[in-house]
C-alpha angles and dihedrals in degrees: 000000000000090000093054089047100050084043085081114023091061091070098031092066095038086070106041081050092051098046091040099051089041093055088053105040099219098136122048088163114087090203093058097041089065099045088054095052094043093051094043085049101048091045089046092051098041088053093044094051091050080050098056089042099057087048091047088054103041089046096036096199100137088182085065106040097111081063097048085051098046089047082047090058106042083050088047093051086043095054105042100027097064093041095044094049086040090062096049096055101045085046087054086051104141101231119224122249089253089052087057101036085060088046092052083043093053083040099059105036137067140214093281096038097041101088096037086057095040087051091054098046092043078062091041096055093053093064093069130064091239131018088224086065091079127061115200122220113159138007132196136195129187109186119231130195086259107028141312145313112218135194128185127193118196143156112236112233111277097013099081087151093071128055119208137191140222116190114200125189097210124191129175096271098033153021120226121204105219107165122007135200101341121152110269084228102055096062133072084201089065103036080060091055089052092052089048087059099039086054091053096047090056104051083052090052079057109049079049087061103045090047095059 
């Protein structure tokens, strides 16, 4: 009876696993793909099979069990399938530029330059129509005796050839716009600024290096 049973459900979910992964093109490695599918079967099938247990012993109708274990399964299918392709696709969500512009934020900046840097793209943000036109790449934070000074380095939507700045003062009550949207290439300020992070990426480089 199970054999029967698994006889056809094997292939059954292999295809719909196939067919739903293609669709959503969460795997482009064929290793992965089948360690998925064969996870997801064998936990749709596990928990199908305890389904249809729990049926055939409450009924007690020996003479109808294979259809206790097929109605197992398709519960089981029901069940699992939606929520588990539901997760991959929410996990798949394309985020916004403002989504990743808060995440590079979170990323740079520590517990005491956190709120100096937050304060002076709040304002940032507020200079365009929409918080998705600009696409952070770097920022950048020199620390002063009463604040910070900020610089933040971004691509406008659209215009991913050329890369501008925006350099912030920013002190404890308030964030001062100093410069605004200027190629990162047509001033020496901010070419200082470039050799200041290429420096620090490569002392990092090598503490990485010495920690290995």
């Amino acid at each position: 009876m199970l054999r029967s049973i698994l006889k056809y459900c094997i292939p059954i979910y292999l295809l719909l696993g196939c067919i739903t992964i293609v669709v959503i093109r969460q795997f482009d490695n064929f290793l992965a793909f089948l360690l998925v599918s064969w996870i997801l079967i064998a936990i749709i099938i596990a928990v199908g099979l305890f389904f249809g247990m729990i049926i055939s012993v409450v009924i007690r109708k020996p003479n109808h069990e294979p259809k206790f274990y097929w109605i197992g399964q398709l519960v089981s299918l029901t069940l699992i399938a939606p929520t588990f392709i539901h997760t991959v696709v929410d996990g798949r969500r394309t985020r916004s530029n403002a989504e990743e512009n808060e995440i590079t934020i979170r990323n740079v900046t520590d517990s005491i330059s956190g709120p100096f840097v937050h304060r002076a793209f709040d304002s940032l943000k507020l200079k365009f129509k929409s918080p998705n036109d600009l696409d952070l790449n770097s920022v950048t934070e020199i620390e002063n005796r009463d604040g910070f000074t900020v610089y933040f380095a971004y691509n406008l939507f659209g215009k991913h050839d050329k890369e501008y700045y925006s350099k912030y003062r920013v002190k404890t009550d308030q964030a001062q716009l100093v410069q605004f949207n200027l190629d990162t290439r047509s001033t020496i300020d901010y070419l200082h600024v470039h050799k200041l992070q290429e420096s620090l990426k490569d002392t990092l480089k090598k503490y990485e290096n010495m920690a290995k």
